[in-house]
Structure formats: structure tokens, C-alpha cells
C-alpha positions as CSV (number, residue, x, y, z in Angstrom):
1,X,159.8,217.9,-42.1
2,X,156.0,216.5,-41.0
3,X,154.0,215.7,-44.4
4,X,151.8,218.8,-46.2
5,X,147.9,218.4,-44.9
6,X,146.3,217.0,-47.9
7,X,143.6,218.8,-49.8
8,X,141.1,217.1,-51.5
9,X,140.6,217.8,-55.3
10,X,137.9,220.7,-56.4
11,X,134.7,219.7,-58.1
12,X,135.2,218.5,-61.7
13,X,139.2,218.1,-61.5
14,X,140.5,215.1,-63.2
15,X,140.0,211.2,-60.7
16,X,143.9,211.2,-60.7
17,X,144.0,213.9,-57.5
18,X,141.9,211.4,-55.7
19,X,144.7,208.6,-56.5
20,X,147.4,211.3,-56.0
21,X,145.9,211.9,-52.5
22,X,145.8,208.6,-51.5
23,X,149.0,207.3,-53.1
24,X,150.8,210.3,-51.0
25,X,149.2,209.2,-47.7
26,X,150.6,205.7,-48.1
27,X,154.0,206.8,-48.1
28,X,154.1,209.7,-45.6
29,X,151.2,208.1,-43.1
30,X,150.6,204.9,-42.9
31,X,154.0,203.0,-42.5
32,X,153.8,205.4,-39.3
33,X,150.4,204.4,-38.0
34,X,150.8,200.8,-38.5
35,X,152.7,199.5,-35.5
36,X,150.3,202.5,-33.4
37,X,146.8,200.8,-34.5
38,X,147.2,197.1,-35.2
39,X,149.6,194.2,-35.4
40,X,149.6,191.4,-38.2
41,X,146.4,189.1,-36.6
42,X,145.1,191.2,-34.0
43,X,143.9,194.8,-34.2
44,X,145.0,197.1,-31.5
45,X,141.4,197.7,-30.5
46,X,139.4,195.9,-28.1
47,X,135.7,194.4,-29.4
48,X,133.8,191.5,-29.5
49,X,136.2,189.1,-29.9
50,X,136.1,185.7,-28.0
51,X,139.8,185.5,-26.6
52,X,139.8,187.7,-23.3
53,X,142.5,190.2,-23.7
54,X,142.2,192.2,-20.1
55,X,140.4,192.8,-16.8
56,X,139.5,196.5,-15.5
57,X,137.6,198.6,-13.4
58,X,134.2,199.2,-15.0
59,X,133.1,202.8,-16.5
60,X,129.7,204.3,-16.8
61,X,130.3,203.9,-20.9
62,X,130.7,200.0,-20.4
63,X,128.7,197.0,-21.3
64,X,127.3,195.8,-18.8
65,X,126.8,192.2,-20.4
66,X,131.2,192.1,-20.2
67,X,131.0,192.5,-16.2
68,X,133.1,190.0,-14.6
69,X,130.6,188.3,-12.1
70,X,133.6,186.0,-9.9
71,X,136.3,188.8,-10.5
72,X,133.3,191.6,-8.9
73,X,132.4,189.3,-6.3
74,X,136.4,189.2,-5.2
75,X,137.3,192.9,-5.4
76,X,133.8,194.3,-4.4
77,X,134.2,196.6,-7.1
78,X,132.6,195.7,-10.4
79,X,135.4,194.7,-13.1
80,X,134.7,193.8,-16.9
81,X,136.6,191.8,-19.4
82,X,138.3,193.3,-22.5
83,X,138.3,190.8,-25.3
84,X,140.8,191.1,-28.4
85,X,138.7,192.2,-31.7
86,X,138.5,189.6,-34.1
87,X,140.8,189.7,-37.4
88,X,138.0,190.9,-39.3
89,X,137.0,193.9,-37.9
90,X,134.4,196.4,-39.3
91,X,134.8,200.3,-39.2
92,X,132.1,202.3,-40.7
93,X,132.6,205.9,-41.2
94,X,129.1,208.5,-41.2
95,X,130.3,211.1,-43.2
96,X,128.1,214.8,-42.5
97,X,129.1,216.3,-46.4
98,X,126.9,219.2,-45.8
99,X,127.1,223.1,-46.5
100,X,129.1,224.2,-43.6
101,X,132.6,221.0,-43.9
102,X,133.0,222.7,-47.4
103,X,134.6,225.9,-45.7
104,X,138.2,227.0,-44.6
105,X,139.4,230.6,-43.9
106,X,142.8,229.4,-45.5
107,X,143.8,227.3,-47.9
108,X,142.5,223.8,-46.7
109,X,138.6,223.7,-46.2
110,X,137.0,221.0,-43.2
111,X,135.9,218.7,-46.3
112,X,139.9,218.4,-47.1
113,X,140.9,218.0,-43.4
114,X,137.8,215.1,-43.3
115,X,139.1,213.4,-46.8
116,X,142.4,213.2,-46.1
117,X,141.2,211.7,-42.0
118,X,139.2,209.4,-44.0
119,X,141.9,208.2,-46.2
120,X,144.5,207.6,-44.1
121,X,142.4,205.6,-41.6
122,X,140.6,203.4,-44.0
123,X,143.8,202.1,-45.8
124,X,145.5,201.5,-42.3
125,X,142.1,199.0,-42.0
126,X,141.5,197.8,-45.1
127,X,145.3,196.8,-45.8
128,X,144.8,194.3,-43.0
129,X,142.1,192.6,-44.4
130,X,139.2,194.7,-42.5
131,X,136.7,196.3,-44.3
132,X,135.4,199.9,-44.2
133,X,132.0,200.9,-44.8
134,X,130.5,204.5,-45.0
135,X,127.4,206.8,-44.9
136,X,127.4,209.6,-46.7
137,X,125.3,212.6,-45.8
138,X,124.2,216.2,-47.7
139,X,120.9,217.2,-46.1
140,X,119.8,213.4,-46.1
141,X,121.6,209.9,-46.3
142,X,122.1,210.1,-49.6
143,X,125.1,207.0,-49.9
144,X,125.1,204.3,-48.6
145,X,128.4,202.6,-49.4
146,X,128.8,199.0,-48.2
147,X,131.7,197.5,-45.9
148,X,134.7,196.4,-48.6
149,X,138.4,195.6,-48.1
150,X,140.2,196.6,-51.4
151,X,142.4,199.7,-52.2
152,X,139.9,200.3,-55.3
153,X,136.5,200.6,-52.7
154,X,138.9,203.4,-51.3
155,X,139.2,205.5,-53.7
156,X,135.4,204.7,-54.5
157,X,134.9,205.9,-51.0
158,X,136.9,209.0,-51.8
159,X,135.3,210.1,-55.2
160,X,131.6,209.9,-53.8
161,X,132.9,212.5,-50.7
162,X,133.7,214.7,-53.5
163,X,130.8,214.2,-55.7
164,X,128.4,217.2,-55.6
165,X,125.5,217.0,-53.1
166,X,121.3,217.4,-54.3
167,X,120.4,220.4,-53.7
168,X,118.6,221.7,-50.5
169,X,115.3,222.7,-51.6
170,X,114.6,226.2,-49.3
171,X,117.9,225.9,-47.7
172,X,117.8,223.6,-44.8
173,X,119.8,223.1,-42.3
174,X,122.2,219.9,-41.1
175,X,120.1,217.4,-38.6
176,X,123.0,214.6,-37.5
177,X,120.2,212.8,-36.2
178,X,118.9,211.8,-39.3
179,X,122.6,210.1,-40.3
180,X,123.0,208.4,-36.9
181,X,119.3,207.2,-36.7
182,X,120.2,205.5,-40.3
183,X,123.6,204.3,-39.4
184,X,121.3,202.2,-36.1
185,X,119.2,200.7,-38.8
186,X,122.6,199.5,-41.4
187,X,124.8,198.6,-39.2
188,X,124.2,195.6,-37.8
189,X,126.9,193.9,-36.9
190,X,129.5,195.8,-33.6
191,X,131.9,197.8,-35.4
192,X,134.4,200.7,-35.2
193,X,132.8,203.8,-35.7
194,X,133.6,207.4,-37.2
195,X,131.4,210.3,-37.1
196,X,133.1,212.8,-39.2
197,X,131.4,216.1,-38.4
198,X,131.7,219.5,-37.9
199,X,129.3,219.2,-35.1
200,X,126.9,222.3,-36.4
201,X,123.5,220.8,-36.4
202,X,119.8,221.1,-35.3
203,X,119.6,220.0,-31.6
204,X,118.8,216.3,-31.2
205,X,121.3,214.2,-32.2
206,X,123.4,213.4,-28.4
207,X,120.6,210.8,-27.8
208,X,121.2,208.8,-30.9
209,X,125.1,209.3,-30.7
210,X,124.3,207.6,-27.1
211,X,122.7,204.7,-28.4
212,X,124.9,204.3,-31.3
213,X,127.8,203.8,-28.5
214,X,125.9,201.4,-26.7
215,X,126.3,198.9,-29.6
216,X,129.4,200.2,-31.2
217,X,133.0,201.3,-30.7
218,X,132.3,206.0,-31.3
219,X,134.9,208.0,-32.3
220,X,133.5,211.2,-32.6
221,X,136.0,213.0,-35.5
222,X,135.3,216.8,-34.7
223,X,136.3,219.4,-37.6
224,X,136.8,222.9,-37.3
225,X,138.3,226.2,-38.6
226,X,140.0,228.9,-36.4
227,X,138.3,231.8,-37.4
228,X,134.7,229.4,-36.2
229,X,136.5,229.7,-33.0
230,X,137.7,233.7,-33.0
231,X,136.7,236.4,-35.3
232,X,140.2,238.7,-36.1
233,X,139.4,242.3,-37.1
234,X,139.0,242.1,-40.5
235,X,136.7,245.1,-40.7
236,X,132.9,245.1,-42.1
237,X,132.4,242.0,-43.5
238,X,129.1,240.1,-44.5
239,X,129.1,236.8,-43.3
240,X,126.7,234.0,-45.0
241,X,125.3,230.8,-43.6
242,X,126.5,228.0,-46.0
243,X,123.3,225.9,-46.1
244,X,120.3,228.7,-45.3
245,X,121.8,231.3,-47.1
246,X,121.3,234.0,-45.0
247,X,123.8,236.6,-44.4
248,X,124.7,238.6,-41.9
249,X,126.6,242.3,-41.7
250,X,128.9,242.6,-39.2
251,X,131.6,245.2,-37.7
252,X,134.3,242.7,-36.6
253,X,136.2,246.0,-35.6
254,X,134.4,246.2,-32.4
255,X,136.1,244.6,-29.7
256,X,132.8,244.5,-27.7
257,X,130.9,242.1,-30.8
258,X,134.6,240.0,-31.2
259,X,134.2,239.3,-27.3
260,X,130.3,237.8,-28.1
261,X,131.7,236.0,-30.8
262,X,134.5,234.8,-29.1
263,X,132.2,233.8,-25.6
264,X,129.4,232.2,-27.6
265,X,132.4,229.5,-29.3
266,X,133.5,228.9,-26.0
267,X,129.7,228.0,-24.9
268,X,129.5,225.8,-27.3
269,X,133.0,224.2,-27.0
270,X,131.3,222.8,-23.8
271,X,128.3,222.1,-24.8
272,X,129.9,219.5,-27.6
273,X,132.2,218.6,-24.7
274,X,129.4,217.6,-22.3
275,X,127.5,216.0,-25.0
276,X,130.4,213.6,-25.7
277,X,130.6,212.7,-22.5
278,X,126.8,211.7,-22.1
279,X,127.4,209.6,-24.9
280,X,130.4,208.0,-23.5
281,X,132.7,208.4,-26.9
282,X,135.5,209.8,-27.5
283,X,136.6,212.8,-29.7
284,X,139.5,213.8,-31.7
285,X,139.6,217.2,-33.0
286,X,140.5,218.3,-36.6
287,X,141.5,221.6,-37.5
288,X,142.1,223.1,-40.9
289,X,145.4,224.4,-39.6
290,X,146.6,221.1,-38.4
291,X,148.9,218.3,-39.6
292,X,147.4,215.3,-40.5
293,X,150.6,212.9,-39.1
294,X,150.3,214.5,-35.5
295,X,146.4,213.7,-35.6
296,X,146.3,210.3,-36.9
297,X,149.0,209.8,-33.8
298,X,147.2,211.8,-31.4
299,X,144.0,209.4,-32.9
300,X,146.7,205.9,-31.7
301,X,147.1,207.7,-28.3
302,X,143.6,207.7,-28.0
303,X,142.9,204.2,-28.4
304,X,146.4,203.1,-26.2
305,X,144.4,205.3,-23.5
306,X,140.9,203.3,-24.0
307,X,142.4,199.8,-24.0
308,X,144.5,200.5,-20.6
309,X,141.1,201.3,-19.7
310,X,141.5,205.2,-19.1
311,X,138.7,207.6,-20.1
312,X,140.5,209.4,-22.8
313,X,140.0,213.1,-22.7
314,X,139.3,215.1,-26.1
315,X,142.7,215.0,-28.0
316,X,142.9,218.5,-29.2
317,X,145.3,220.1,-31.5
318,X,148.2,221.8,-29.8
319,X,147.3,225.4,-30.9
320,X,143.8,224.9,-29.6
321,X,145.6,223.7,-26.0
322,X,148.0,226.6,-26.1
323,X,144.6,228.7,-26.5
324,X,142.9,227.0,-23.5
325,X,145.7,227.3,-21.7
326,X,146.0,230.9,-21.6
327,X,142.1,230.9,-20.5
């Protein structure tokens, strides 16, 4: 039977959840992931290493500074080396906190869903010897938590995504750029690279993502909720942006206003899509509904995919492919 998702603990509950939490992933997760994401010297990623790991056909995401010159000449196709990541490898994760990851139609909000991702993926690293830093974002960079490699920086990790955000002073909205524009500016050195986000923010932020790839290994971490994606008929109901705090009253009976509903998720659905692809980074998609196991592993398909060289297309949970499907 696959492992419970697992939920984060509610403001002002006792420091032992967050130990709990992270004490149950060890056992249920991470034996799992181990042999998927790195071996015992060499991480399953590729990076900046100096020992050249593999040759393949160049992609409009790659560095141009690893094109094979001789091997291009040869083929007359451009080729570009794929070097094994040094031991010591450095993931960051940029961690959007604000109003709208703190919801779930169920039992399990998008702030859970991204604790439990974190988690999991920073122990696999940091039990290796890597280190994991992260930024931590409300309505500004508020954290800036520096790379570390023990089990205790962690759980540090895991108590400040739980602390309570300032306040928003006239209810603003979410602006990614300003947490990938800061991440450019701290992170110096190439690293692995999560940007956990539900992905609902001001216009602006693609071109940074871009940029950020260019220097980095992206993984765009996606989260969502169902009902963001269909609206059931639940009646009149009033519906409140999280951050603004403006509301909304809606007749969800109508079929006509469901279909709008329904339409405009799709539009945007693509829109992410296409802006991942500009970018050139992947994405794996989080739901609320989902198990964390089958993500982590869909997470170590994804990075088999990138180092055979293959543009890996968004991993998305299976009850969001069934959906697609049917379309």
C-alpha cells in the first residue's frame, strides 16, 4: 500500500510534526529514490563536473560553451559533452510561500504537497554529502537560508516554510520575478534548482526563469488543486482571492459559467506549458490529490530522460493525463 501524502503541521502545533514528517519520509521514500537519483560518488545528474560522462545531439536549452568542436566537425551536426556532477553538488530550492500554496479543496493544501516535495528531495541530497540551500518567498524574499548538508538544517528548512508570512500591506499579489531575480543575484555558483510554485503570478517572470536556466540545472515543481482546474456544482458559492482579498459570487450550477471556468484553466495550462518550454526547463506537476512516492519517481524518470539527452515532456499526475486524454 503506497505511503499517505504528508501534510505539513498547522501554525502553532508543537516542532515534533515537522520531525514526525520528516522521520516518516525516510522510511517510506527515500530508501526508494536512492538507487533512482544518485549513486555513492557520483550523482545521477549531469553538471559541471570535469570527467566527461557522454556525447549527444545538441538542444536549443544547451550550453553552448559544452559543444564538441572535433565531434561537430565529424558528424556535421553540432554534438555537446555531458560531464558527471561533481560529488558536491548544490541544489537550491525558491520556495513561492504566498497566499494562494496555503489552499486545498480537501484535506491536504499546495503548501503540504510543497513540504512534504521539499523534504523528501533535500534529504535524498543532503545524505550524500550535498548541500541544499533555499529562498523563501511571502510577497517578498523574505529567507534566505544558506546551502548546508546536515539532517538538522532540514528540518530548519522545514520550520521556516511553516512560519507565518508579514503581512501584505493592501493585499498584493504574487510577482515570481522578484524571487527568481534574487535567486540570479545568491546563487553563484551552477546548481540544481527547484522552483516550487503554484505558478499564479503577475506576468513577467518566464524571462528570468530563462536566464536562471541558462546558468543552472531548472526544475520547475508545479503545484495545483483540482477544483483550480474544474469547478463541480456546488451551488452559490462566494469565492475569495487568497492574497487581494476580494471575493467573488458565483452560480457554479450553470453549466454555461463551469464551461468558462473550465476553458480559461485549460488556456492557462498552455500558457505555463509554452512558458516552460521558452525557458528550456522542465516541469513536474504536484497535485493535492496525488501520492508523493509516484511523484518523487515520476521526478527520477525525468532526470533518466535529460541525461539520455531527451527533452523530457511535463510529468503529470496520472488523473490529470486520464483528464487530457479524454480531451
Amino acid at each position: 500500500m503506497p505511503p499517505r501524502p504528508p501534510e505539513t503541521a498547522r501554525p502553532g502545533a508543537p516542532a515534533r510534526a515537522t520531525e514526525a514528517l520528516l522521520q516518516r519520509l525516510e522510511w517510506t521514500v527515500l530508501r526508494r529514490l536512492d538507487g533512482f537519483l544518485q549513486g555513492d560518488y557520483r550523482t545521477f545528474l549531469r553538471g559541471g563536473g570535469v570527467d566527461l560522462a557522454d556525447l549527444r545531439e545538441y538542444q536549443l536549452h544547451d550550453d553552448v560553451r559544452h559543444i564538441d568542436w572535433n565531434v561537430t566537425a565529424r558528424m556535421q551536426q553540432p554534438y555537446v559533452r555531458q560531464f558527471h556532477e561533481d560529488r558536491d553538488l548544490t541544489a537550491w530550492f525558491l520556495l513561492d510561500l504566498s497566499g494562494s500554496v496555503d489552499f486545498g479543496s480537501a484535506d491536504v493544501t499546495k503548501l503540504a504537497v510543497s513540504a512534504g516535495f521539499v523534504a523528501a528531495l533535500a534529504r535524498v541530497i543532503t545524505r550524500h554529502g550535498n548541500r541544499v540551500g533555499a529562498l523563501l518567498y511571502g510577497h517578498e524574499v523574505d529567507t534566505v537560508l544558506p546551502p548546508g548538508a546536515s539532517r538538522t538544517h532540514v528540518l530548519e528548512l522545514l520550520q521556516r516554510m511553516r512560519a507565518p508570512r508579514p503581512p501584505v500591506a493592501g493585499g498584493g499579489g504574487t510577482a515570481l520575478y522578484d524571487l527568481l531575480a534574487t535567486a540570479e543575484g545568491v546563487m553563484r555558483r551552477r546548481s540544481l534548482v527547484f522552483v516550487v510554485s503554484d505558478f499564479i503570478s503577475a506576468p513577467g517572470w518566464e524571462d528570468a526563469l530563462g536566464r536562471l536556466a541558462q546558468r543552472h540545472d531548472v526544475v520547475a515543481v508545479r503545484l495545483f488543486d483540482p477544483l483550480e482546474m474544474a469547478l463541480p456544482d456546488v451551488g452559490l458559492v462566494t469565492l475569495e482571492d487568497a492574497e487581494t482579498g476580494e471575493q467573488l459570487f458565483v452560480d457554479a450550477t450553470d453549466p454555461d459559467f463551469r464551461a468558462r471556468y473550465a476553458a480559461l484553466a485549460e488556456e492557462a495550462e498552455e500558457r505555463l506549458d509554452a512558458a516552460f518550454a521558452r525557458a528550456g526547463v522542465d516541469m513536474l506537476e504536484l497535485a493535492t490529490d496525488d501520492d508523493l512516492l509516484g511523484a518523487l519517481l515520476r521526478f527520477a524518470d525525468l532526470r533518466r530522460q535529460r541525461v539520455f539527452g531527451r527533452r523530457a515532456p511535463p510529468l503529470r499526475p496520472a488523473h490529470l493525463q486520464a483528464r487530457e486524454a479524454r480531451t
